[in-house]
LUMBAMAR-897633 format. One line per 2 residues: number of its first residue (from 1); their letters; for each residue x, y, z of C-alpha. Coordinates in nm, 2 decimals. Layout:
BEGIN
NUM> A> X:Y:Z; ...;
END
This chain:
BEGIN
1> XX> 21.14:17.97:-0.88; 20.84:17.93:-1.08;
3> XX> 20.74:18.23:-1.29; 20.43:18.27:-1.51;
5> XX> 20.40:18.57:-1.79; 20.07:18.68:-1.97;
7> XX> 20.02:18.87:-2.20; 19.66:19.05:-2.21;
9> XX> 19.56:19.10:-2.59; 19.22:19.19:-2.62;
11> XX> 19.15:19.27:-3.00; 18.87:19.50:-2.88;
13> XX> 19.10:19.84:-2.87; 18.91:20.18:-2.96;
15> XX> 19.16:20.39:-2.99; 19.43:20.21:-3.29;
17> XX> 19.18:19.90:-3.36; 19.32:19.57:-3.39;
19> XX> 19.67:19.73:-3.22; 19.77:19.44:-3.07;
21> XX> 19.83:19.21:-3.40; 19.89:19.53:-3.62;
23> XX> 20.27:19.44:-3.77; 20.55:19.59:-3.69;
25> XX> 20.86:19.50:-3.93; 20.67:19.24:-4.04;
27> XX> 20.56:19.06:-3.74; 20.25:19.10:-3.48;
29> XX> 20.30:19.33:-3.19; 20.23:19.08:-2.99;
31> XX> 20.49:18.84:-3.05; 20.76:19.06:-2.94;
33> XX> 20.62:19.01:-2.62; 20.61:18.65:-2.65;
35> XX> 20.97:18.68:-2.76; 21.09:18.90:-2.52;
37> XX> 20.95:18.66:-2.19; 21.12:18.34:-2.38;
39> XX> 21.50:18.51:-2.32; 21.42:18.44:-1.92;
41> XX> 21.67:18.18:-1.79; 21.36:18.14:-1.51;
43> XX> 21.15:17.82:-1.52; 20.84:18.08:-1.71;
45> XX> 20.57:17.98:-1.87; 20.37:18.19:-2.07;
47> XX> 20.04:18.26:-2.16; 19.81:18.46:-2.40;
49> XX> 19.44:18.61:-2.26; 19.22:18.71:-2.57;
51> XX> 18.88:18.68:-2.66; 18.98:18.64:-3.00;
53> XX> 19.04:18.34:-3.24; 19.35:18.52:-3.42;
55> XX> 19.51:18.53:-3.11; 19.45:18.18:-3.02;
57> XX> 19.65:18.12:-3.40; 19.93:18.35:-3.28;
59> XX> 19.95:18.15:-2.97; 19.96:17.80:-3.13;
61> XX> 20.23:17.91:-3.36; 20.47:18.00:-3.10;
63> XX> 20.42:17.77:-2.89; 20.23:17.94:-2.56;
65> XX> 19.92:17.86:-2.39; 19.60:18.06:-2.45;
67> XX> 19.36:18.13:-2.23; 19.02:18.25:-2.37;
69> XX> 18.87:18.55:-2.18; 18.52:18.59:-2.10;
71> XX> 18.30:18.88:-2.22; 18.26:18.99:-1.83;
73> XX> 18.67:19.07:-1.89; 18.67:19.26:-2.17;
75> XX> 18.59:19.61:-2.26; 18.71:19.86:-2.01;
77> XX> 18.76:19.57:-1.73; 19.06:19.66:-1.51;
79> XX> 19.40:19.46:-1.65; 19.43:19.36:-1.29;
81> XX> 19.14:19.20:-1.25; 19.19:18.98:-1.58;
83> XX> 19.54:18.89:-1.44; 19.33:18.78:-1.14;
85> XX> 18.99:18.59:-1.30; 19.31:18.39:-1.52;
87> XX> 19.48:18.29:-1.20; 19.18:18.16:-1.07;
89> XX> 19.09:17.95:-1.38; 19.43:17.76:-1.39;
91> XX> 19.55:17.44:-1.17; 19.90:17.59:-1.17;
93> XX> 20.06:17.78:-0.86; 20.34:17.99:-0.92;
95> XX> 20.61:18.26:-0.74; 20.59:18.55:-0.94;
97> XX> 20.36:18.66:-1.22; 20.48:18.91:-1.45;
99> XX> 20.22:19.10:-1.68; 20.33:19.22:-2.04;
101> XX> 20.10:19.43:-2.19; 20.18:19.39:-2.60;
103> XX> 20.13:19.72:-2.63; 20.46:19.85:-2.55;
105> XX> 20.71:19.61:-2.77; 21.00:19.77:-2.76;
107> XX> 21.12:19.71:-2.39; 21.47:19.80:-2.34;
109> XX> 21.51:19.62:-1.97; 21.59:19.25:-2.01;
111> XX> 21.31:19.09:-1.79; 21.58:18.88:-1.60;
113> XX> 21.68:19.23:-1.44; 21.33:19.28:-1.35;
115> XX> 21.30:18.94:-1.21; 21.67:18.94:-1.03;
117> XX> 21.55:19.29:-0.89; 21.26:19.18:-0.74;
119> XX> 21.37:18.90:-0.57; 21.69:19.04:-0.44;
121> XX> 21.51:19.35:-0.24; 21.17:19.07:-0.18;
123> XX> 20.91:19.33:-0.33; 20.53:19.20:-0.34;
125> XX> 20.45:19.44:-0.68; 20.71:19.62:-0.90;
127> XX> 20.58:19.85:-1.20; 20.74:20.04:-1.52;
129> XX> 20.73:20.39:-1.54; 20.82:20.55:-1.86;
131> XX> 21.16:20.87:-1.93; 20.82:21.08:-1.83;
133> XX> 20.78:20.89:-1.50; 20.46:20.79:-1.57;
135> XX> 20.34:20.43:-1.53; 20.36:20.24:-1.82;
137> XX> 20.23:19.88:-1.88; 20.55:19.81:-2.05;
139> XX> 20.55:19.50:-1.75; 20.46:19.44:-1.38;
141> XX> 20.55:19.17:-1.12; 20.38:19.10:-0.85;
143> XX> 20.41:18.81:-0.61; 20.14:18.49:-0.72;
145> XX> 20.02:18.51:-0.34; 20.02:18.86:-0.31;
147> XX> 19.81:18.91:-0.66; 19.56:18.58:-0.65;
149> XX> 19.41:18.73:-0.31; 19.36:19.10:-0.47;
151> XX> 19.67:19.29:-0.22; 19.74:19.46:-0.52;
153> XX> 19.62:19.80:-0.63; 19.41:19.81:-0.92;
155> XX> 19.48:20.23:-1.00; 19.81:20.26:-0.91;
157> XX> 20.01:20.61:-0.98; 20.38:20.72:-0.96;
159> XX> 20.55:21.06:-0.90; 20.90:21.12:-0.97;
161> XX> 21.06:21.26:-0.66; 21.46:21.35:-0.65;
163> XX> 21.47:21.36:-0.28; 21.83:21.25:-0.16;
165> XX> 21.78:20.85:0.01; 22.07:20.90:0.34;
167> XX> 22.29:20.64:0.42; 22.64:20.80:0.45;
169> XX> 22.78:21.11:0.55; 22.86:21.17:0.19;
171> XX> 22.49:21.16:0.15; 22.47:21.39:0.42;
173> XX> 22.69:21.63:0.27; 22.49:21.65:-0.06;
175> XX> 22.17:21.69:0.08; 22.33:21.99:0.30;
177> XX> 22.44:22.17:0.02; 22.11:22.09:-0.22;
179> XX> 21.89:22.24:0.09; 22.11:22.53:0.11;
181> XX> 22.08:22.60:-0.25; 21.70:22.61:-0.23;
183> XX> 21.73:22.84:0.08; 21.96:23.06:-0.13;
185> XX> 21.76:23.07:-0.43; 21.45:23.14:-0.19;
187> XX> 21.63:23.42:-0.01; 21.73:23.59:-0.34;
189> XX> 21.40:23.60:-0.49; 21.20:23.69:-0.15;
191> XX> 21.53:24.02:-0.14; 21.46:24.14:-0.48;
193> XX> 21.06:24.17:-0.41; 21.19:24.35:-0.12;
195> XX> 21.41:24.59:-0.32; 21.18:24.67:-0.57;
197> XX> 20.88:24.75:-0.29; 21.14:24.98:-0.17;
199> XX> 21.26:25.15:-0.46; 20.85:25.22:-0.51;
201> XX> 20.83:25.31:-0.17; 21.09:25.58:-0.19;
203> XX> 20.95:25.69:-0.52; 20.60:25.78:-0.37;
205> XX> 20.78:25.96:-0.07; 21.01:26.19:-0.28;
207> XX> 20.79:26.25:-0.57; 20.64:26.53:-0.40;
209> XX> 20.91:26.71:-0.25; 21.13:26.74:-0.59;
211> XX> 20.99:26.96:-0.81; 21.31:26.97:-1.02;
213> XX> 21.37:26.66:-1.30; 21.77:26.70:-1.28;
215> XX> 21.76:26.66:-0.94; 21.51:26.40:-0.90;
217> XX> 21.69:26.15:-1.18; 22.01:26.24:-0.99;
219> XX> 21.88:26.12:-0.65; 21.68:25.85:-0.78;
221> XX> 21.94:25.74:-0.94; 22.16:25.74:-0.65;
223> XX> 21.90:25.53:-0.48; 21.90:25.28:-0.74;
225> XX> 22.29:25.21:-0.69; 22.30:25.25:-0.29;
227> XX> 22.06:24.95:-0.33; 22.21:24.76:-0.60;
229> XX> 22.54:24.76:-0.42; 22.39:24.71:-0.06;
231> XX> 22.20:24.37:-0.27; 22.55:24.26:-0.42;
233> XX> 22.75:24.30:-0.09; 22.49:24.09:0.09;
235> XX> 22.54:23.84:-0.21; 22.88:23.81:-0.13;
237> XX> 22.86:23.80:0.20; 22.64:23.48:0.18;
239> XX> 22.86:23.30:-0.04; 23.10:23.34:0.12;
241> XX> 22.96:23.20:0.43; 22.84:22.91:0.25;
243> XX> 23.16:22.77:0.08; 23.32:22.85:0.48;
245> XX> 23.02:22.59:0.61; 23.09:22.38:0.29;
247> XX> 23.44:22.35:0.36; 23.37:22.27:0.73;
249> XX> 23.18:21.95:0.64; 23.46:21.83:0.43;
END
């Protein structure tokens, strides 16, 4: 298994300038990149894309290849397509590319997991999403084949989703409850709209007819707790039913 990391490290950034060899503890940001793709076990070889000469220095000192980008993939060129226009400047064919972006040094996922993952489960493209679940360039794989002829997506987005994945009747059994939860929760909210419309309801109708306060507080009042009660009996009663169905599937 042949793997090659780069490293994109334009020195052209407009928001923190010069981010990518800014030190942290002392050493380039970019280096920890370089660091972190050197623990691989793999057969990886690394390189460095930069239009600058600094980075070409950082390069040579650690021993990695540099690769000098053109001014057609700078600016606010798409990562992807630098990973590509490399690829396509080399001799070298590989497996699986993995893309570091220097700009997120503090990776906590050894890259061998990310490596192991994707060739256990045969994915084409794996990315990083952040404890926000939003993509992050922290890293992503892809296959070489499926990358060097662009099946890749070049504005790719993620959505955290906590939908229940079914393969056993445990799963089943979690999901039932989970939907009957929401259903619950639903039923609730769409009952106490329903109780309130009536309490107005019964205010409008019965405003007119009681001409004395006492007695209109007093039956009011009773109104309020005949549907307070009726409300917590029904509560009950579903609860009730629920743990019976929950017990059932067991």
């Amino acid at each position: 298994m042949k793997v090659l990391a780069i490293i994109p490290a334009k020195l052209d950034s407009t928001r923190l300038k010069n981010k990518n060899i800014r030190k942290i503890n002392g050493k380039p940001m970019v280096e920890y990149s370089i660091d972190y793709a050197k623990q691989s076990k793999y057969n990886l070889d690394i390189i460095i894309s930069s239009e600058n000469d600094i980075l070409e220095e950082i390069a040579n000192k650690n021993n990695v290849r540099f690769i000098r980008r053109s001014k057609e993939m700078c600016g606010d060129t798409e990562v992807v397509d630098v990973y590509i226009d490399l690829l396509n400047n080399i001799d070298e064919k590989y497996d699986i590319v993995v893309c570091l972006q220097p700009d997120n040094p503090d990776r906590e996922k050894p890259l061998d997991y990310c490596l192991d993952y994707m060739i256990k489960n045969n994915y084409d493209d794996i990315i990083t999403v952040d404890s926000d679940n939003r993509r992050s360039g922290a890293m992503r794989l892809f296959k070489y084949d499926h990358l060097i002829n662009g099946h890749v997506s070049k504005r790719i987005g993620c959505v955290s989703e906590n939908a229940t994945d079914i393969h056993y009747r445990k799963d089943l059994i979690k999901v039932s409850k989970k939907l009957k939860n929401k259903n619950f929760k639903r039923d609730r909210v769409a009952e106490s709209l329903m109780l309130i419309l009536g309490l107005i309801f019964c205010y409008l109708c019965i405003d007119p007819l009681i001409n004395d306060t006492k007695n209109f507080l007093w039956i009011f009042g009773m109104i309020i707790i005949g549907a307070g009660g009726s409300a917590l009996l029904l509560t009950l009663i579903l609860k009730a039913l629920m743990e019976l169905s929950e017990n059932r599937n067991k």
